[in-house]
N, CA, C and O of each residue as an XYZ file, in Angstrom:
816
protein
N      -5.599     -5.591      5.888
C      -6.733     -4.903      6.488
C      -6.349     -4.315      7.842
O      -5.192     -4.567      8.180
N      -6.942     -3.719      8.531
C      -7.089     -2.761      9.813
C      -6.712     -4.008     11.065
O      -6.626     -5.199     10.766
N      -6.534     -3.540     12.334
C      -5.990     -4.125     13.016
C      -5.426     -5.389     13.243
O      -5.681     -6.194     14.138
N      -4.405     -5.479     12.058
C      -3.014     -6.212     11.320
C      -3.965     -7.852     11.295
O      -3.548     -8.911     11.764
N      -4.894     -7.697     10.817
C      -6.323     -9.105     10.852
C      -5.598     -8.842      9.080
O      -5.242     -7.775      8.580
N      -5.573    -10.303      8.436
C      -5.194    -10.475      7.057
C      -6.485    -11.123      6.554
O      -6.399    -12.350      6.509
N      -7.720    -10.591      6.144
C      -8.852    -11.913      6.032
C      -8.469    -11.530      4.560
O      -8.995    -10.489      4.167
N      -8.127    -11.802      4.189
C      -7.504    -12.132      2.743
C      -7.738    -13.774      1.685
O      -7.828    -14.053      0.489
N      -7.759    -14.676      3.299
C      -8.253    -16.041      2.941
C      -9.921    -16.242      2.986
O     -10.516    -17.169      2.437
N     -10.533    -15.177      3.756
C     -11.738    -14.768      3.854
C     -12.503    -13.930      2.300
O     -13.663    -14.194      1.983
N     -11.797    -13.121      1.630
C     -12.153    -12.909      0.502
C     -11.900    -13.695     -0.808
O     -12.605    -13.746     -1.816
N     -10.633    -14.336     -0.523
C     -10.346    -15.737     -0.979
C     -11.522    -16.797     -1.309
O     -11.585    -17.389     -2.386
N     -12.554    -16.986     -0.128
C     -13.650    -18.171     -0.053
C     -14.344    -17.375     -0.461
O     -14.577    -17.586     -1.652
N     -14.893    -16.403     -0.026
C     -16.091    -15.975     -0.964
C     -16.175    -15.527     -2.226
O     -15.373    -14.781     -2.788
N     -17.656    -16.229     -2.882
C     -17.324    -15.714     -4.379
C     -18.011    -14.543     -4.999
O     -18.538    -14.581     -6.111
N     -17.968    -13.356     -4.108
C     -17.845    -11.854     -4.312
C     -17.656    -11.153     -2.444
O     -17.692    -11.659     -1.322
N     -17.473     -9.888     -2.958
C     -17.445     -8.998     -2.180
C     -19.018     -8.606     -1.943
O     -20.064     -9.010     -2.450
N     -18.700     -7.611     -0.913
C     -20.221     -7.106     -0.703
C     -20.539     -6.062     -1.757
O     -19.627     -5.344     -2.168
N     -21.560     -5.954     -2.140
C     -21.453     -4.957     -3.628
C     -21.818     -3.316     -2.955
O     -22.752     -3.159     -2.169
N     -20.976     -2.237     -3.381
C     -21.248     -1.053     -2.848
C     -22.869     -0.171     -2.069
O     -23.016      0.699     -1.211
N     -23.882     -1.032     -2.993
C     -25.019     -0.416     -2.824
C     -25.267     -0.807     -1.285
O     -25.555      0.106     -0.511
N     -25.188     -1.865     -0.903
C     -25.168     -2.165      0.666
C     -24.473     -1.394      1.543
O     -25.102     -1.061      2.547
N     -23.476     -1.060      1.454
C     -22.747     -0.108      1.987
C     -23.870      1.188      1.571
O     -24.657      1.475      2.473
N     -23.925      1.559      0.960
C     -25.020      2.900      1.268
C     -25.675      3.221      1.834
O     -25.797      4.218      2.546
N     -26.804      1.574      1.389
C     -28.038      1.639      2.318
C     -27.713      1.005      3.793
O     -28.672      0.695      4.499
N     -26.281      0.794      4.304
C     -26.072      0.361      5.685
C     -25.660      1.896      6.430
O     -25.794      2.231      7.607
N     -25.139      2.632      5.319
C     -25.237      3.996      5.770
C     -26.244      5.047      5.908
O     -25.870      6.219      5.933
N     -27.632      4.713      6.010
C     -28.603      5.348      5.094
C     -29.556      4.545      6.498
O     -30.762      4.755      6.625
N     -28.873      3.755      7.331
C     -29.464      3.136      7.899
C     -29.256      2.541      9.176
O     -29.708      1.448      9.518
N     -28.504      3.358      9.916
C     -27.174      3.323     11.026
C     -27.754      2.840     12.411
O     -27.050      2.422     13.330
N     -29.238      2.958     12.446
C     -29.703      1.864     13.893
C     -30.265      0.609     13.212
O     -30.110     -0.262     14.068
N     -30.799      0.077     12.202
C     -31.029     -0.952     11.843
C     -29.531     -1.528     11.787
O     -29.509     -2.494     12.550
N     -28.467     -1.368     11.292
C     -27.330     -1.788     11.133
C     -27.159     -2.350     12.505
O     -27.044     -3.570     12.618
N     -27.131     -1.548     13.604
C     -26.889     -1.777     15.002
C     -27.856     -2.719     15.705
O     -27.514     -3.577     16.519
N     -29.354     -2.419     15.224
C     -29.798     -3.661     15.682
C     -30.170     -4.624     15.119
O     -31.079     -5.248     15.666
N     -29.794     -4.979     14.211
C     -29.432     -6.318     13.282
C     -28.572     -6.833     14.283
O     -28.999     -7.398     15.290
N     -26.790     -6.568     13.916
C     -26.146     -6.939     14.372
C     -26.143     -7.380     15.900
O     -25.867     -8.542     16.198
N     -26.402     -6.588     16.698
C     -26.957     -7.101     18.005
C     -27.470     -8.779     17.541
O     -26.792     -9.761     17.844
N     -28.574     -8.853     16.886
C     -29.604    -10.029     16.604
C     -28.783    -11.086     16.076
O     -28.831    -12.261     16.439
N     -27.921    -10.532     15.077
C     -26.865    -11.650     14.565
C     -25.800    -12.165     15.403
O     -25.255    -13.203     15.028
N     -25.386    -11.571     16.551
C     -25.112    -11.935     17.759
C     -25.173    -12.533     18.588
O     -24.274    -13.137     19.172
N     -26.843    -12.447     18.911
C     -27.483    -13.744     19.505
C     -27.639    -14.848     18.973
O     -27.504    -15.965     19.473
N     -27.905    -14.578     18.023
C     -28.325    -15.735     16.703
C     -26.896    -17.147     16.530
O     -26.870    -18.378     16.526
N     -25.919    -16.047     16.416
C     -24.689    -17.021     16.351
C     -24.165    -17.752     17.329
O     -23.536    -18.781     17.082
N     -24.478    -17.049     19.236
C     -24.523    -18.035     19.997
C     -25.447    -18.919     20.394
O     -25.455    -19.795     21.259
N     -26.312    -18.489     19.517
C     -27.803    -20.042     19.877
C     -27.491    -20.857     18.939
O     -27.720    -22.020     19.270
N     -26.940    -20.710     17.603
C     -26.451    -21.964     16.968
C     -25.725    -23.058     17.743
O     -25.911    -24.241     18.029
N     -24.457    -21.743     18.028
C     -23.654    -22.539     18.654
C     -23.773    -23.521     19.785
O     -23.165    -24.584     19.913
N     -25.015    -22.765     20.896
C     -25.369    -23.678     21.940
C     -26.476    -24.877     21.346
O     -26.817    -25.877     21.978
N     -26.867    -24.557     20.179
C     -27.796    -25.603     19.574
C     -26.998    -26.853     19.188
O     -27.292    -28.045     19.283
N     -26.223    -26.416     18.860
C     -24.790    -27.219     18.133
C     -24.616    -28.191     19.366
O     -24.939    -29.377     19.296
N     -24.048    -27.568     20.580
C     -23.526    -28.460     21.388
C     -24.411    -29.226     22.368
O     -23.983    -30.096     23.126
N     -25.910    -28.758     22.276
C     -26.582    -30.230     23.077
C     -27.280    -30.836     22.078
O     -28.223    -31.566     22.382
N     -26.838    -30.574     20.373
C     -27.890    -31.910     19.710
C     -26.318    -33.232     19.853
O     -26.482    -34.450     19.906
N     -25.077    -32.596     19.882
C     -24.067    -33.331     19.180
C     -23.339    -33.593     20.607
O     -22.380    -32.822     20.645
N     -23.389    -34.208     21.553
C     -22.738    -34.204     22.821
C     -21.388    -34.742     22.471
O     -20.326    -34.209     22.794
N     -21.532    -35.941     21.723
C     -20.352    -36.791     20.879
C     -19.313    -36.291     20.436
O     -18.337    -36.997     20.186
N     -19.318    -35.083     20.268
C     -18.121    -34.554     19.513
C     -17.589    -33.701     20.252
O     -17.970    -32.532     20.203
N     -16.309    -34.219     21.338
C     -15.696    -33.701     22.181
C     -14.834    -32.230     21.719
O     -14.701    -31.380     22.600
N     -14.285    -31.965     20.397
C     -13.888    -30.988     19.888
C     -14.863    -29.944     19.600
O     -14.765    -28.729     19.777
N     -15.676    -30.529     19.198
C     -16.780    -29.574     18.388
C     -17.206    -28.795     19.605
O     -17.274    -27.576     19.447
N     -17.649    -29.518     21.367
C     -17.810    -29.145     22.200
C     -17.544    -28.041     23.108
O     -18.310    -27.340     23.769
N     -15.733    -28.054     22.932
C     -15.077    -27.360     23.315
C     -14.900    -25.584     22.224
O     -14.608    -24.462     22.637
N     -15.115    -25.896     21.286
C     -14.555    -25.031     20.164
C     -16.023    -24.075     19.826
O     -16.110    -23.047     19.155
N     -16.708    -24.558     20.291
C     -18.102    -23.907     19.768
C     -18.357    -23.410     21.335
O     -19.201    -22.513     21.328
N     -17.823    -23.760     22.862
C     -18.612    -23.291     23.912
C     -17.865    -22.030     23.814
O     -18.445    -21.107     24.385
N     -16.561    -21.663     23.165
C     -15.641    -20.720     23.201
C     -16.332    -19.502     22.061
O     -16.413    -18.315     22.377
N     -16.782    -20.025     20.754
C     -17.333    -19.020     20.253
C     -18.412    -18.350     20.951
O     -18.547    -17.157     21.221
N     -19.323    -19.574     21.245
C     -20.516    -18.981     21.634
C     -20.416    -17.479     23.552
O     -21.247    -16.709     24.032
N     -19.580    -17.687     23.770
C     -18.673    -16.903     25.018
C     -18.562    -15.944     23.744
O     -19.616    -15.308     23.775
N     -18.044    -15.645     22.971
C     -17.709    -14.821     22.648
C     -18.621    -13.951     21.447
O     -18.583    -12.774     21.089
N     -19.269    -14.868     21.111
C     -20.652    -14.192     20.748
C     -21.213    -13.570     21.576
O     -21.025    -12.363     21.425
N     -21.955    -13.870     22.572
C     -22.347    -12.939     23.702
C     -21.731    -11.746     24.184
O     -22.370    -10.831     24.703
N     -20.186    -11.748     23.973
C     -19.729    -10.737     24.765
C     -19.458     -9.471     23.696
O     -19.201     -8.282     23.886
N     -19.674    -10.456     22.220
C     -19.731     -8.990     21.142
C     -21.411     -8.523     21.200
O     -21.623     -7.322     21.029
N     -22.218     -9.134     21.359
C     -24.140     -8.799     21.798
C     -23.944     -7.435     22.921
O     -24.485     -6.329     22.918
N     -23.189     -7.890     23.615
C     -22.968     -7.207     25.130
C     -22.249     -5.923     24.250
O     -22.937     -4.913     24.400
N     -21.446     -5.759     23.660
C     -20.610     -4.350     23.216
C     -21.368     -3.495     22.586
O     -21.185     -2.282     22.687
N     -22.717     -4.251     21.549
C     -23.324     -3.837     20.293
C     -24.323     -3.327     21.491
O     -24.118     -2.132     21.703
N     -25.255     -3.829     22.265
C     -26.131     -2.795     22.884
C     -25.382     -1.784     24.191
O     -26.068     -0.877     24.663
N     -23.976     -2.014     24.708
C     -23.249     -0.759     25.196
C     -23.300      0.121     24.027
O     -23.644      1.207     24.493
N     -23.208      0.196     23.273
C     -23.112      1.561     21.888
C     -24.233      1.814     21.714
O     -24.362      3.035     21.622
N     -25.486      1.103     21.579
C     -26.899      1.187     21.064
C     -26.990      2.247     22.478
O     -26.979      3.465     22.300
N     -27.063      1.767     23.626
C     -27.584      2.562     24.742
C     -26.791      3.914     24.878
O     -27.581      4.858     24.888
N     -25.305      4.355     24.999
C     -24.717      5.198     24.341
C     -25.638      6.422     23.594
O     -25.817      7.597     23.915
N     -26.069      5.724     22.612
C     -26.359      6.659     21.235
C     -27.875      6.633     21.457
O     -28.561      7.240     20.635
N     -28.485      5.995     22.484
C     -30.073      6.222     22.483
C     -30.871      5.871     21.333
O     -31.885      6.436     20.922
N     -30.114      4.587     20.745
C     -30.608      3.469     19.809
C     -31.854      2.521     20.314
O     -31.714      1.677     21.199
N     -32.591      2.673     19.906
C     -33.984      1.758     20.908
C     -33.414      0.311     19.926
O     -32.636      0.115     18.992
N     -34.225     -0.399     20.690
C     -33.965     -1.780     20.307
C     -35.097     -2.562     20.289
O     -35.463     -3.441     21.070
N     -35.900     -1.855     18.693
C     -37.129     -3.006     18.652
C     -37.008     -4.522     18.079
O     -35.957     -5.142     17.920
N     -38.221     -4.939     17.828
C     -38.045     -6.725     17.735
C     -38.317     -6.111     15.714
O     -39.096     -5.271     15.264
N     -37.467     -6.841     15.125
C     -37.567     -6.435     13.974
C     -37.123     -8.339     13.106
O     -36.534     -9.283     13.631
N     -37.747     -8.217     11.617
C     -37.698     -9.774     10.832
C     -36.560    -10.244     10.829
O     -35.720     -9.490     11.321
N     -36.283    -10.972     10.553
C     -34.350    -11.460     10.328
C     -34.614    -11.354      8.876
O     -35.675    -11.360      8.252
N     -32.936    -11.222      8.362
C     -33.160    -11.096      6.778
C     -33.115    -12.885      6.595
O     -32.636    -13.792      7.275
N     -33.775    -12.827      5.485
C     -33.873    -14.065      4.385
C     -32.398    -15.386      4.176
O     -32.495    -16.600      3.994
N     -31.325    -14.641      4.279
C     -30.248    -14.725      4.352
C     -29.660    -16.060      4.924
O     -28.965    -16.847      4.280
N     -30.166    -16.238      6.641
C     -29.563    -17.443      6.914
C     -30.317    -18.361      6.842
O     -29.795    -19.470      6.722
N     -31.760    -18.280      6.882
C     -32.583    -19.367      6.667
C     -32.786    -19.753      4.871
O     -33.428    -20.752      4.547
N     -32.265    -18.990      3.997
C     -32.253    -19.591      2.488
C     -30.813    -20.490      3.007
O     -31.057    -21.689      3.140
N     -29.700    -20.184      3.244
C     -28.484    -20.918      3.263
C     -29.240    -21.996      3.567
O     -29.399    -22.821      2.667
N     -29.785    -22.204      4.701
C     -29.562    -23.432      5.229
C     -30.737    -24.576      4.519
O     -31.021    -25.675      4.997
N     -31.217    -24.059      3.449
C     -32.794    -24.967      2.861
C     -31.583    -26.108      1.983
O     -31.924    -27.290      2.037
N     -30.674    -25.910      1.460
C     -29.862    -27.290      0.854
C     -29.183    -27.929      2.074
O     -28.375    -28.777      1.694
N     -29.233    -27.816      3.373
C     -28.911    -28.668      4.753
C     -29.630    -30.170      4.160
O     -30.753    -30.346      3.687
N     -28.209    -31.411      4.453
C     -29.011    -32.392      4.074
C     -29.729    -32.803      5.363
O     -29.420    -32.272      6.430
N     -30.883    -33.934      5.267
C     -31.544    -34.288      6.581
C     -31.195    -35.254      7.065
O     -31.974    -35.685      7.915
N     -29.765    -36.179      6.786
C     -29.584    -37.540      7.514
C     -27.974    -36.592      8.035
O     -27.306    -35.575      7.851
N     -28.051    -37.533      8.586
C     -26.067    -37.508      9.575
C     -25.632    -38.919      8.953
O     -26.123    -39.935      8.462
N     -23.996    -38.151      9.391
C     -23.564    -36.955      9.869
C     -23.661    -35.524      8.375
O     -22.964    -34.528      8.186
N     -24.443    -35.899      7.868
C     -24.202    -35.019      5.864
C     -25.116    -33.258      6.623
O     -24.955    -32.116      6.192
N     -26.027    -33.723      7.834
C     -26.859    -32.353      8.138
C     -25.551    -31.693      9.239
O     -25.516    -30.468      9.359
N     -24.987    -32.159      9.658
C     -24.147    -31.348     10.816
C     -22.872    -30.876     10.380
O     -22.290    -30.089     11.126
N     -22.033    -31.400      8.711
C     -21.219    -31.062      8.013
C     -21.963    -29.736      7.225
O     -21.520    -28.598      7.073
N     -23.073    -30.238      6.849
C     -23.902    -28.973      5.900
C     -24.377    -27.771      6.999
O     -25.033    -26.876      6.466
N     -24.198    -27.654      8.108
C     -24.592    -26.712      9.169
C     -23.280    -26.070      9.483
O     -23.228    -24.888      9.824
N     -22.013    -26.968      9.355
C     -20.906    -25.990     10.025
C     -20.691    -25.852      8.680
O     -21.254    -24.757      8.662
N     -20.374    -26.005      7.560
C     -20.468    -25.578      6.613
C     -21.199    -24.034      6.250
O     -20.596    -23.109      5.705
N     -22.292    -24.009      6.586
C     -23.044    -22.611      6.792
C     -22.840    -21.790      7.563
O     -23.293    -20.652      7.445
N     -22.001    -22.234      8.675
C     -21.719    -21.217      9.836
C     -20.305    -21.030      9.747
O     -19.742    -20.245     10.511
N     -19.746    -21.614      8.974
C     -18.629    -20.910      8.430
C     -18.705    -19.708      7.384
O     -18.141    -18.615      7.317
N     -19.795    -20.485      6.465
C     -20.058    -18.828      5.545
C     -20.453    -17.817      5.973
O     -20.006    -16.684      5.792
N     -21.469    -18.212      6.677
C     -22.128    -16.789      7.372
C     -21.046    -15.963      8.536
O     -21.245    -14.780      8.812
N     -20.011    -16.674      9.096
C     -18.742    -15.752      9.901
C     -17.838    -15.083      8.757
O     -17.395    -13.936      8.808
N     -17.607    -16.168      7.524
C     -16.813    -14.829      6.591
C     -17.627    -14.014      5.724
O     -17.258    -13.080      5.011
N     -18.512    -14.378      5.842
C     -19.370    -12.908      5.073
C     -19.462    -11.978      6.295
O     -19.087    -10.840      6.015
N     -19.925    -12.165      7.802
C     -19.982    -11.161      8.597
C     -18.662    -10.344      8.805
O     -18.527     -9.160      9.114
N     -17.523    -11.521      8.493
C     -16.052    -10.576      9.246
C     -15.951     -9.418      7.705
O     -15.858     -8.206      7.902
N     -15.974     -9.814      6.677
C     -15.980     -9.049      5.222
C     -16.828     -8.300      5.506
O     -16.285     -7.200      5.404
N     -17.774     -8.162      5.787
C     -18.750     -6.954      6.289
C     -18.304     -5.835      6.807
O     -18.300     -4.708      6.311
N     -17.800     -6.324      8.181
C     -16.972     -5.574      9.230
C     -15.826     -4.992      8.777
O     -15.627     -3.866      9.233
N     -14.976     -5.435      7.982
C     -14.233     -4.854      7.181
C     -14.737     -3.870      6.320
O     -14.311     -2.715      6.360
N     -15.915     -4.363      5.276
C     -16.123     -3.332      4.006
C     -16.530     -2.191      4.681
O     -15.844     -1.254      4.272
N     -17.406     -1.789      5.612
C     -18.214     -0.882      6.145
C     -16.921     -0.037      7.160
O     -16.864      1.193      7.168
N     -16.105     -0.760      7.839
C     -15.350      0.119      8.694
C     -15.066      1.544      8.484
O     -15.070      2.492      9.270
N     -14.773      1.443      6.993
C     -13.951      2.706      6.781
C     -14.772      4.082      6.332
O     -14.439      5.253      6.150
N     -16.042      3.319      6.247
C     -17.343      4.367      6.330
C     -17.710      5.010      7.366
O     -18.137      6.153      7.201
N     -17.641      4.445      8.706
C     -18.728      4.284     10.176
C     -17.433      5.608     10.681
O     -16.272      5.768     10.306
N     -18.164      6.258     11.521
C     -17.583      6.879     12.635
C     -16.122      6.253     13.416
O     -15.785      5.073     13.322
N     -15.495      7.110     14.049
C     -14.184      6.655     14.717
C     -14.918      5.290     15.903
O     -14.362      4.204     16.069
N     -15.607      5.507     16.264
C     -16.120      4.448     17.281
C     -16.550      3.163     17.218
O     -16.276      2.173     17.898
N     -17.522      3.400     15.964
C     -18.261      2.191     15.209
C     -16.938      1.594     14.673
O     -16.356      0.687     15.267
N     -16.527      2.104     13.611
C     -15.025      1.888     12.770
C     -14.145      0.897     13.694
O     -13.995     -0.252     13.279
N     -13.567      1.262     14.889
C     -12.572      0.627     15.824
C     -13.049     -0.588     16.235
O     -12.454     -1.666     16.231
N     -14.793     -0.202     16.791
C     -15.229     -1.765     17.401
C     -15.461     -2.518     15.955
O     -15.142     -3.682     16.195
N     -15.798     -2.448     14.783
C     -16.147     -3.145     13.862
C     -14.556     -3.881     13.397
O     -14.288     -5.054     13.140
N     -14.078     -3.205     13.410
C     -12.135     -3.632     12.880
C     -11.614     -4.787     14.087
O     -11.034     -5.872     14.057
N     -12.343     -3.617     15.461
C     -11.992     -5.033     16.589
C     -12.735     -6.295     16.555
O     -12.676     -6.888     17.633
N     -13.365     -6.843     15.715
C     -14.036     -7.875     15.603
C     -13.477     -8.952     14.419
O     -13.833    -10.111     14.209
N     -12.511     -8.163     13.758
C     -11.943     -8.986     12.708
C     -11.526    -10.472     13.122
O     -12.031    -11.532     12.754
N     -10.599    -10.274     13.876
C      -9.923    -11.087     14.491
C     -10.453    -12.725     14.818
O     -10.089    -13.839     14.442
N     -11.711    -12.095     15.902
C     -12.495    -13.463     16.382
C     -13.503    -13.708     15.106
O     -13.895    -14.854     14.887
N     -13.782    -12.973     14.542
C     -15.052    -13.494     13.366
C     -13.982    -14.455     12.228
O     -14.402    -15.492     11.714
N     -12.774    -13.988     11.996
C     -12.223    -14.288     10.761
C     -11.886    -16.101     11.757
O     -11.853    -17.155     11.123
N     -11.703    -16.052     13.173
C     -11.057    -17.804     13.893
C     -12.749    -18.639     13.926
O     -13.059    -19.821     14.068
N     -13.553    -17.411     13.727
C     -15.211    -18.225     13.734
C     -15.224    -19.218     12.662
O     -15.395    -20.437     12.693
N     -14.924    -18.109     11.364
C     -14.672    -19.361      9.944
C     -14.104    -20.201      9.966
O     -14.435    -21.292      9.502
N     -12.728    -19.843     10.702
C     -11.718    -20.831     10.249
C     -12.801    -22.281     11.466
O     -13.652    -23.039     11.000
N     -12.541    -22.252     12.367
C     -13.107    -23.412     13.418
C     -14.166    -23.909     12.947
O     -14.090    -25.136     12.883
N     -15.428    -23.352     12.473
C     -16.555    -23.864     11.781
C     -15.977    -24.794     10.674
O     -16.219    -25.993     10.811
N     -14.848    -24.192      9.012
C     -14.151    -25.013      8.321
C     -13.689    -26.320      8.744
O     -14.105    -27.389      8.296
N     -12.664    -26.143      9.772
C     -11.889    -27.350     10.102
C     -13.344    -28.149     10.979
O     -13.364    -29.333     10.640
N     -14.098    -27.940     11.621
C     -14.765    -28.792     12.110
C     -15.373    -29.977     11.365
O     -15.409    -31.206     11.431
N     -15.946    -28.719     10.440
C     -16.955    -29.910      9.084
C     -16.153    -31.222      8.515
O     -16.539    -32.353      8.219
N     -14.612    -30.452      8.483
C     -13.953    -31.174      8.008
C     -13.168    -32.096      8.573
O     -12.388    -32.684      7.824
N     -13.187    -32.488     10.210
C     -13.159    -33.397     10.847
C     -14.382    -34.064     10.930
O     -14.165    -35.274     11.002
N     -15.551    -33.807     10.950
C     -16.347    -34.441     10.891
C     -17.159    -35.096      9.790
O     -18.154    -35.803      9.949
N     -16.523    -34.718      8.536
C     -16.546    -34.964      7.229
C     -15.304    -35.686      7.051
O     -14.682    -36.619      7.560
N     -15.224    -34.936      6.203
C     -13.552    -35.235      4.840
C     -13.419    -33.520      4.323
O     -14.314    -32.704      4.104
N     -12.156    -33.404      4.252
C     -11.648    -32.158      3.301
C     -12.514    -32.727      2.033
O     -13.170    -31.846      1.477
N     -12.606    -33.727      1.606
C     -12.783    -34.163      0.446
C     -14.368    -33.562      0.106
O     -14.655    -32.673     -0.696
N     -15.463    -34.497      1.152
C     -16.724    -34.073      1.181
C     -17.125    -32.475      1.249
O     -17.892    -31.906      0.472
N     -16.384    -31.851      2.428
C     -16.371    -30.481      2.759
C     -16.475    -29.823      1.378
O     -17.378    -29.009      1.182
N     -15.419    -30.192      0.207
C     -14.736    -29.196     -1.031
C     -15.866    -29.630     -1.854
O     -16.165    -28.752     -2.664
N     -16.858    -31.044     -1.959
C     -17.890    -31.014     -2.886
C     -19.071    -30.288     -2.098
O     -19.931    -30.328     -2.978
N     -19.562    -29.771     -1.222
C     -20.539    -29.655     -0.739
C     -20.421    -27.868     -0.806
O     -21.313    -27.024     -0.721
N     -19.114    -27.739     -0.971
C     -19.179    -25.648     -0.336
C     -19.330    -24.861     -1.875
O     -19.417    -23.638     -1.984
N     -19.338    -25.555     -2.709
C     -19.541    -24.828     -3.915
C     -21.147    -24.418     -4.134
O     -21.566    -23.436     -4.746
N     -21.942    -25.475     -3.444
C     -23.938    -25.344     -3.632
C     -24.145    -24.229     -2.813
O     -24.892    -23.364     -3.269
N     -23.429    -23.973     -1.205
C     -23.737    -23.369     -0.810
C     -23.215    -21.670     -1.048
O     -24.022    -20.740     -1.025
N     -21.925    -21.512     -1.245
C     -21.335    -20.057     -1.686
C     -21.841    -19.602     -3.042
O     -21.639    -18.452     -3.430
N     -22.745    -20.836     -4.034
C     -23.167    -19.898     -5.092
C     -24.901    -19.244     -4.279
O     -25.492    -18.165     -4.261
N     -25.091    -20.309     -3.846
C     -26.330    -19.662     -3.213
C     -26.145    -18.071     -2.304
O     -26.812    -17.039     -2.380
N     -25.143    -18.367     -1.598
C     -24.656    -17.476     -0.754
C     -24.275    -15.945     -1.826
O     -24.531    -14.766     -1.584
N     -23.685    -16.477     -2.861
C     -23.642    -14.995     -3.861
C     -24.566    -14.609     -3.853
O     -24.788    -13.527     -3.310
N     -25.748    -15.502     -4.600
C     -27.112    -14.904     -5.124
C     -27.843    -13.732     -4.437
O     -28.473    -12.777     -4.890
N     -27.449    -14.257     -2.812
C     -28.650    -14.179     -1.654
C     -27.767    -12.369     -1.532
O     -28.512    -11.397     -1.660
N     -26.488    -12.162     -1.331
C     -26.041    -10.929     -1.412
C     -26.234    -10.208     -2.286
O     -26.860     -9.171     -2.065
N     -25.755    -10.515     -3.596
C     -25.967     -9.834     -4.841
C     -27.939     -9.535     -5.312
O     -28.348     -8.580     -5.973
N     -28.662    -10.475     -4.824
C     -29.940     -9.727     -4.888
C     -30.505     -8.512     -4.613
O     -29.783     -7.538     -4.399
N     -31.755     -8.430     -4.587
C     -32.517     -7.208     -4.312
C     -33.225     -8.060     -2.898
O     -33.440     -9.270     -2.813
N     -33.533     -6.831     -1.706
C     -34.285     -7.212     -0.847
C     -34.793     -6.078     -0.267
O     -34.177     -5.014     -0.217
N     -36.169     -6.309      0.284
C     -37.336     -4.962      0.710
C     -36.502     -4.249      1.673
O     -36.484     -3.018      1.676
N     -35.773     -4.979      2.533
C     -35.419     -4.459      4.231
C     -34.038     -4.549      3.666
O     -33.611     -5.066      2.634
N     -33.436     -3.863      4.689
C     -32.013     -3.392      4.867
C     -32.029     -4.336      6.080
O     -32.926     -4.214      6.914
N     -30.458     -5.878      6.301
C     -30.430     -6.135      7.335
C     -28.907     -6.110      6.839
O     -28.336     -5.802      5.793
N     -28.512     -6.606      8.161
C     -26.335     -6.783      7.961
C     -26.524     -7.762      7.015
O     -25.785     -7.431      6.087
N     -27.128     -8.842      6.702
C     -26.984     -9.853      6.015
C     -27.597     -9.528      4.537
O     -27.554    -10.364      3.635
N     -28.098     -8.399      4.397
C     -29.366     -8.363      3.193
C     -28.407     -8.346      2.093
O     -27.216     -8.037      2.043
N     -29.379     -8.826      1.086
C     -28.688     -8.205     -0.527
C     -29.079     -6.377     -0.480
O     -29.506     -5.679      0.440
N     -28.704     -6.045     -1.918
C     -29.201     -5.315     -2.470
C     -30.306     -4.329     -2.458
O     -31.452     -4.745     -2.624
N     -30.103     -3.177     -2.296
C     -31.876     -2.424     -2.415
C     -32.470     -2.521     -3.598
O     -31.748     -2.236     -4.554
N     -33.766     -2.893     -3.873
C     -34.671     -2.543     -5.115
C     -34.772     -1.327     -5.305
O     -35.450     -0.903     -6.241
C-alpha cells in the first residue's frame, strides 16, 4: 500500500473488505466523510482516556493508550485544518450504528469486559486504517496524502489494542472471543444503512 505502510495483516484480520458501494456513497458525500471522521477522532481519544481512568492498574495499558489518545487528537486537529480550508461547516450529526452494535456482545464482569473492549478497539482501528486505504486513491491529491498519512499510526492502533487484550487476557481467550465480534463486524459493513457515516454499511 501507499506510504510503504504494509496493512496487509490488517486485511488479513478482517473478514471482508469494504464493499465498493461505500466508496461511492463516501464520494457522493465528501463533507459528511470529513465530518464523521473528525467525530471518529474524538471518539477514539475518549475511549482511550475512558480506558485509562476506569483501569489505573494496568501500567502498560496506561502508557500505550495515553500515546494513542495524543495522537488521536492531533489527527481531530488535521481533519478540521482541511474542513476550515475547504469551508466545510461542522454540524452535530448521529454516529453510525457501527460502534455501539460492536460493543452490545462486551461481556459485563472483568477482566472478560476490558479484553472484549480492546478487542473492539482493535477492530474498529483496522477497519478505519482499511478505509483510509480503500478511499485514498479516490479523494483528491490532499485528502489522498493525509488519508495514506494515517496508515501508519491507525495500522500501530490495532496492533497495541491486539497485544493489550492479550496481555490482559490470553492469546488463547483473545482467538475465542474475536471470531463473535469480526462476524458481527462483517454484517454491520456489508449491510444497508439510511446515513452515510466512515463507519456505515451499505446504501439502501
Amino acid at each position: 500500500m501507499s506510504n510503504n505502510v504494509d496493512i496487509g495483516p490488517i486485511l488479513d484480520f478482517l473478514h471482508c473488505p469494504t464493499p465498493g458501494a461505500w466508496v461511492d456513497w463516501a464520494l457522493e458525500n465528501p463533507d459528511i466523510l470529513l465530518v464523521d471522521h473528525a467525530n471518529c477522532e474524538k471518539k477514539a481519544a475518549s475511549t482511550a482516556l475512558n480506558l485509562m481512568y476506569r483501569y489505573v492498574e494496568h501500567h502498560t495499558l496506561l502508557n500505550r493508550l495515553s500515546r494513542l489518545a495524543r495522537e488521536e487528537l492531533r489527527h481531530f486537529e488535521q481533519v478540521i485544518a482541511i474542513m476550515h480550508r475547504r469551508g466545510v461547516p461542522y454540524p452535530q450529526i448521529a454516529a453510525a450504528r457501527y460502534a455501539g452494535e460492536l460493543r452490545k456482545p462486551v461481556r459485563t464482569h472483568e477482566p472478560g469486559k476490558l479484553i472484549d473492549t480492546l478487542i473492539v478497539g482493535a477492530i474498529i482501528e483496522a477497519r478505519s486504517c482499511e478505509r483510509f486505504a480503500c478511499i485514498a486513491p479516490a479523494l483528491d491529491e490532499e485528502l489522498a496524502g493525509f488519508y495514506r498519512s494515517l496508515l501508519k499510526s491507525e495500522s500501530r492502533h490495532f496492533a497495541d489494542y491486539l497485544k493489550l487484550a492479550r496481555e490482559v487476557g490470553s492469546a488463547e481467550e483473545v482467538e475465542q472471543r474475536l471470531p463473535v465480534f469480526l462476524a458481527l463486524e462483517r454484517q454491520l459493513i456489508e449491510s444497508p444503512d439510511l446515513e452515510f457515516r466512515f463507519h456505515s454499511g451499505v446504501p439502501q
